[in-house]
C-alpha positions, -999 to 999 in steps of 0.1 A, spaced: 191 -194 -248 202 -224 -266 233 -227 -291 211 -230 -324 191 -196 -313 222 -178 -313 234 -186 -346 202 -176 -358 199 -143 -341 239 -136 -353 236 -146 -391 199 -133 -397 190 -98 -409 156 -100 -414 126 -82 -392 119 -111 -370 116 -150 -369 89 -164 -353 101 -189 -325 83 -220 -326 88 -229 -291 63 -204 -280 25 -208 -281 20 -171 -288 35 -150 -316 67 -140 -302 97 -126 -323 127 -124 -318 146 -97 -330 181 -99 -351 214 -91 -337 236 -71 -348 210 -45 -359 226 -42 -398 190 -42 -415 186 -12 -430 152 -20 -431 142 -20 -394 174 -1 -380 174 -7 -341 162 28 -333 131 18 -349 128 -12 -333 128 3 -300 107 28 -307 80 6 -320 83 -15 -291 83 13 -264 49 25 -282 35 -5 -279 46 -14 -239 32 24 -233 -3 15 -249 -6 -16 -231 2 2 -201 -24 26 -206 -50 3 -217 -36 -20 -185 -48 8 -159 -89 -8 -163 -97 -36 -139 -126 -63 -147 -152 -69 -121 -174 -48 -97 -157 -25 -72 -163 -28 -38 -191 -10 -19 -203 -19 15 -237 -31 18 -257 -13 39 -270 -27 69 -300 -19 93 -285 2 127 -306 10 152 -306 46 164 -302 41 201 -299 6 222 -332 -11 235 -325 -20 268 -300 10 278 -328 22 298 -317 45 324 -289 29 343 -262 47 324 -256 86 337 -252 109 305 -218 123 314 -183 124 294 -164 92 298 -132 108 291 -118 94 320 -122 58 313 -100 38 298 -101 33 262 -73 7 257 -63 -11 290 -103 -15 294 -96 -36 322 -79 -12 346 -117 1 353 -121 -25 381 -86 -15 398 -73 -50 406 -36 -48 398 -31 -87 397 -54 -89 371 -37 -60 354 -3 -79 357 -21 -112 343 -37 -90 312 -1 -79 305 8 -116 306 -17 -125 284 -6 -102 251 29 -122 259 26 -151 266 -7 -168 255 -3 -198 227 -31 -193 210 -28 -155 206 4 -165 188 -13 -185 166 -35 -159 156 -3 -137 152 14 -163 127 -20 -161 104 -15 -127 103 21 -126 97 13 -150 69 -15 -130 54 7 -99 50 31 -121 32 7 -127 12 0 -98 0 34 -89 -9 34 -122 -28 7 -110 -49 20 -75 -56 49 -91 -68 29 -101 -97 32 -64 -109 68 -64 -118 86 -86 -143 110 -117 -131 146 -122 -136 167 -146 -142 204 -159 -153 212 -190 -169 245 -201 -182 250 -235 -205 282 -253 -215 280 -281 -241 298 -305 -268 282 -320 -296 291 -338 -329 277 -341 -359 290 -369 -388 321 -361 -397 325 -324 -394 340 -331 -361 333 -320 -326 318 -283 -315 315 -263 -280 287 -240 -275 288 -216 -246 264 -192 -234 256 -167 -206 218 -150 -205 199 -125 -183 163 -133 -189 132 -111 -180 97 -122 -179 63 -98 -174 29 -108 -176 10 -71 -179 -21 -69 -161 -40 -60 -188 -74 -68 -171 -66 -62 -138 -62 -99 -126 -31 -93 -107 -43 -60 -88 -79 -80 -76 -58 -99 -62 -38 -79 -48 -67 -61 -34 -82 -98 -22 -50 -101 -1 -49 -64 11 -88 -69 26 -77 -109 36 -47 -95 52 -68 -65 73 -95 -96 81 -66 -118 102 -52 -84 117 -88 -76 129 -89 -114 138 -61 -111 158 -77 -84 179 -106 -105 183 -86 -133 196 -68 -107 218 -101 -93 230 -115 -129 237 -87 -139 255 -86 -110 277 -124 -112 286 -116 -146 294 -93 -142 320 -111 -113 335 -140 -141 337 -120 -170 353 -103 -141 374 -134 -127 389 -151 -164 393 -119 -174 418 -126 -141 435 -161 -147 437 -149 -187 447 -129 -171 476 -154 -152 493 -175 -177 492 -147 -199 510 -145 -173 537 -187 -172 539 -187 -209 542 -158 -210 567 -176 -186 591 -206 -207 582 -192 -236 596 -178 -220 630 -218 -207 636 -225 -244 630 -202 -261 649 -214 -236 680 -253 -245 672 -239 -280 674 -221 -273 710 -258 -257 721 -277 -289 707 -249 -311 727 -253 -290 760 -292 -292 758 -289 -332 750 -260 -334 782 -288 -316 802 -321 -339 793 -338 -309 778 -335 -314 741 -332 -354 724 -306 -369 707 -321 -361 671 -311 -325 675 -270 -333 682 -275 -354 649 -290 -328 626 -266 -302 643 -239 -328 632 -253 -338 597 -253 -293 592 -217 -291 598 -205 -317 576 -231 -307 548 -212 -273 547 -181 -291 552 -181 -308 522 -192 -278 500 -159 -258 514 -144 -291 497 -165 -289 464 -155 -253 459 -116 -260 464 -121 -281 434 -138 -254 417 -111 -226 425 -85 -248 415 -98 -254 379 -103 -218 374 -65 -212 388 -56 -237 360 -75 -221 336 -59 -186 340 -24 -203 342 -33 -215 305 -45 -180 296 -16 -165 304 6 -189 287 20 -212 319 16 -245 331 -7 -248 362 20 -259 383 42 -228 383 9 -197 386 -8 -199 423 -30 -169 432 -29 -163 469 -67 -158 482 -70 -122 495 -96 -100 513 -118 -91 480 -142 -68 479 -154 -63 439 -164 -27 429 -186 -30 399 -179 0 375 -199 20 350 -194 9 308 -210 41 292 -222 16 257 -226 48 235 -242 46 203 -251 15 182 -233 28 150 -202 33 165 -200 -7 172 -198 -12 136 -163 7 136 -148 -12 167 -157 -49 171 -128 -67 151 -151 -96 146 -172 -68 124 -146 -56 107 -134 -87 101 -160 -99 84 -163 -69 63 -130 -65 48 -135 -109 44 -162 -94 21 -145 -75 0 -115 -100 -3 -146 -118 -18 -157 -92 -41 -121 -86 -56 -122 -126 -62 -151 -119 -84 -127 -97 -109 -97 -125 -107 -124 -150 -122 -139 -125 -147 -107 -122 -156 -101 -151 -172 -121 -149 -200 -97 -124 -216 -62 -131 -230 -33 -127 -213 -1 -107 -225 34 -113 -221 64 -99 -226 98 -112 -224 133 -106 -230 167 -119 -226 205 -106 -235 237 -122 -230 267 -139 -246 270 -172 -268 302 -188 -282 322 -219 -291 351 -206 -271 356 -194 -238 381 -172 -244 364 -146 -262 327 -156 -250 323 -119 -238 332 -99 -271 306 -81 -294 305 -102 -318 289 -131 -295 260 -107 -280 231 -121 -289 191 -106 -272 159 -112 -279 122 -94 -271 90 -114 -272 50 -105 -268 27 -136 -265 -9 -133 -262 -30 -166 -250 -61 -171 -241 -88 -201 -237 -114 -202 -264 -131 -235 -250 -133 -249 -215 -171 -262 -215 -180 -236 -188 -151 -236 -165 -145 -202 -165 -182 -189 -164 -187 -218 -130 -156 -201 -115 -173 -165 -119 -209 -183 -107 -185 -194 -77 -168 -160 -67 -203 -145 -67 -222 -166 -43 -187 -168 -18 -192 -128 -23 -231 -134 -14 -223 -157 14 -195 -127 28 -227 -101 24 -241 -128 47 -220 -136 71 -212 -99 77 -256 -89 88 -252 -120 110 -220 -110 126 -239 -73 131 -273 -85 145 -251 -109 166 -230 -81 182 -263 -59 187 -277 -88 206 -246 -95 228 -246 -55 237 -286 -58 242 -284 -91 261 -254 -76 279 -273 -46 291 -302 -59 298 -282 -85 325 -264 -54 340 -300 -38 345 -321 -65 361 -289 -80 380 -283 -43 402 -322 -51 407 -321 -85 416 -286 -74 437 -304 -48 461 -335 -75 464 -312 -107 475 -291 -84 498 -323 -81 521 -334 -109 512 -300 -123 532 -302 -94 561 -337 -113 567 -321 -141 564 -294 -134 595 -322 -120 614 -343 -152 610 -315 -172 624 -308 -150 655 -347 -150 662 -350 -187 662 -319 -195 683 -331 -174 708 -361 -192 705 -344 -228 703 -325 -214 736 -358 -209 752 -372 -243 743 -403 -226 722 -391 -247 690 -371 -275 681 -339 -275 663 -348 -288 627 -360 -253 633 -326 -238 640 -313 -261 609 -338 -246 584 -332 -210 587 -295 -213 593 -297 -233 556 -319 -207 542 -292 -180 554 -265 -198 535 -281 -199 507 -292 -168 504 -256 -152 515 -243 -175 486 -269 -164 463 -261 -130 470 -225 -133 465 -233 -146 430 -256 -122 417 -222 -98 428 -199 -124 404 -226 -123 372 -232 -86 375 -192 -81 373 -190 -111 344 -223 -92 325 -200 -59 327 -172 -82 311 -191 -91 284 -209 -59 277 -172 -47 275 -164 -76 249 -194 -69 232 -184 -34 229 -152 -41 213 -130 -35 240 -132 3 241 -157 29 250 
């Protein structure tokens, strides 16, 4: 508070002057209290009344309150078929989801993952920053303090110079007569709750990702192993063709398609080296490492593909974070709608300061130097050529484009859990078929060698069924790796728990 407001607060007696400084009406109130007039008692009193009406006349809120749409839910899954036993899943687990295939590396890698992984902490951040935010805006409730303190010399003709000292505690509330502040509040609560269920999207995704690039190197090293032995049968069809050669019985095209076989498989051992190795790099990144310093030893793998009991479709509205993500993004919308209705209606403020002002140090803090003030100001916009109502037109179609993105988001999860089931169904079908379609395979081979042994057929032969085996042991060992990726995903799609 500056000099000349002091004098003018200790040497007037009247109700009130009105301080031009202000762009409301604002008055500040005479100290000491002599008037017999307005005595301060009645000062207070008045202005207590009036804080208490405001405040009851405070607790209404402008805009629509929030109600979820409804959305269309299907009563039970299309393409759950059969596959799925009705039984209690009691046993399986609900958070650790993973631990159903009982692969502790990839239980210690998961555990690495909620640690370690950059771009899960990235996620973490936004959400550490959205909850600041909301404390930001419920800050808004409460009024602001301050202290200021101001020293200064001044002359004026020749009256000689003058100190002015002064001391103040200011206070500062806007009231939230319309609400404006508490849909906001409410936007940040819902924006807040969005990044949290963001974040366990980004945790879920990541995890189904490693699982993925886990079970791909598995599937990577067994077929290693089935091209290694592959190569060995080869290399002793090759020693048969060079015997038969040696002994004038067979021609020299057979040693060169025996030859040209083994280093066909040769250089797909190589290919899928190059293969493991990317996904080894990948799950180093996943889990928050560089490449160099993660190497997964190749072990004897055998995968067991276990049972996801889906459950019912409502029940994925209330556990896929991407869902409830997008939900609670459209109510952060809808509270927006009340912060722009909002301003079409004044705004109230109150204010207030109290402190000390002097010409001398010495006695700055004595009663006679007290000086306070208490000010309302209400201010409002009566033109802005449509600003305000575009602002509301804006609000309302972000809301309508929330309402939007929150069907897609659950018709998109009902198709990943569809599209998911329906994989996990046709692929144990298409499993049982390619796994005799490979024991054929094998038995082909063995028939025709015996038969290449006995001269009865030639070698491109031999070369052609031993091919076909390979390819359908290979084939078979991928339909193992996409019915364990399809369980992955029906798990992601599921939300992570059952």
């Amino acid at each position: 508070m500056n000099t000349d407001n002091a004098r003018i607060n200790t040497d007037k007696t009247t109700e009130g002057i009105r301080d031009p400084a202000t762009t409301g009406t604002k008055f500040l109130l005479p100290y000491p209290c002599s008037s017999v007039r307005y005595p301060c008692s009645s000062v207070f009193q008045r202005f207590t009344a009036s804080i208490a009406t405001i405040a009851l006349v405070a607790s209404c809120a402008v805009g629509p309150n929030y109600s979820k749409p409804e959305v269309e839910t299907p009563v039970e899954y299309k393409e759950v078929g059969n596959w799925v036993l009705a039984k209690p899943a009691d046993a399986v687990p609900k958070g650790k989801w993973w631990e159903i295939f009982g692969d502790p590396i990839l239980n210690d890698l998961m555990e690495q993952v909620s640690v370690s992984n950059q771009t899960l902490k990235a996620a973490e951040a936004r959400y550490t920053a959205a909850s600041a935010s909301v404390a930001a805006a419920r800050s808004g409730l409460f009024p602001t303090l301050g202290v200021g303190a101001d020293a200064g010399r001044s002359r004026r003709g020749s009256s000689g110079t003058s100190n002015a000292y002064s001391v103040t505690l200011n206070a500062a509330w806007e009231v939230d007569l319309w609400g404006r502040i508490r849909r906001l509040i409410e936007a940040s609560s819902a924006g807040a709750e969005a990044n949290a269920a963001d974040l366990a999207n980004a945790r879920l995704s990541l995890q189904a990702q490693l699982a993925t690039s886990y079970f791909l190197l598995r599937g990577t090293d067994v077929e290693r192993e089935l091209i290694e032995d592959t190569v060995k049968a080869f290399e002793t069809s090759l020693k048969i063709a060079q015997n038969r050669y040696a002994a004038g019985v067979a021609g020299k095209v057979d040693v060169v398609q025996a030859e040209s076989q083994v280093k066909s498989v040769q250089a797909q051992a190589l290919d899928l080296r190059v293969s493991r190795a990317q996904l080894e790099h990948a799950i180093a990144v996943l889990v928050g490492k560089p490449p160099a310093s993660l190497t997964i030893e190749p072990i004897a793998f055998k995968v067991k593909i276990p049972e996801v009991p889906p459950g019912v479709p409502s029940t994925l509205l209330e556990r896929r974070p991407d869902v409830a993500a997008a939900e609670r993004r459209m109510a952060a919308a809808n509270a927006q709608i009340g912060v722009a209705q909002a301003a079409w209606f004044p705004a109230l403020s109150l204010s207030g300061s109290g402190g000390f002002a002097g010409s001398s140090l010495t006695n700055l803090f004595t009663a006679p130097n007290q000086i306070w003030s208490l000010g309302l100001g209400l201010a409002g916009t009566l033109l802005d050529f449509g600003a305000r109502g575009a602002q509301v037109d804006i609000a309302r179609a972000s809301y309508d484009e929330a309402v939007a993105n929150y069907r897609q988001t659950v018709l998109g999860a009902f198709q990943e859990v569809e599209d998911a089931l329906a994989s996990l169904h046709w692929l144990a079908e298409e499993h049982v078929v390619q796994a005799e379609a490979a024991r054929l395979a094998r038995e082909s081979v063995v028939l025709t060698m015996n038969q290449y042994k006995a001269g009865t057929v030639g070698y491109l032969n031999v070369a052609l069924v031993q091919a076909s085996q390979l390819n359908q042991e290979r084939s078979t060992i991928q339909v193992v790796e996409r019915r364990v990726v399809a369980t992955i995903v029906l798990v992601r799609a599921l939300g992570g728990s059952f």
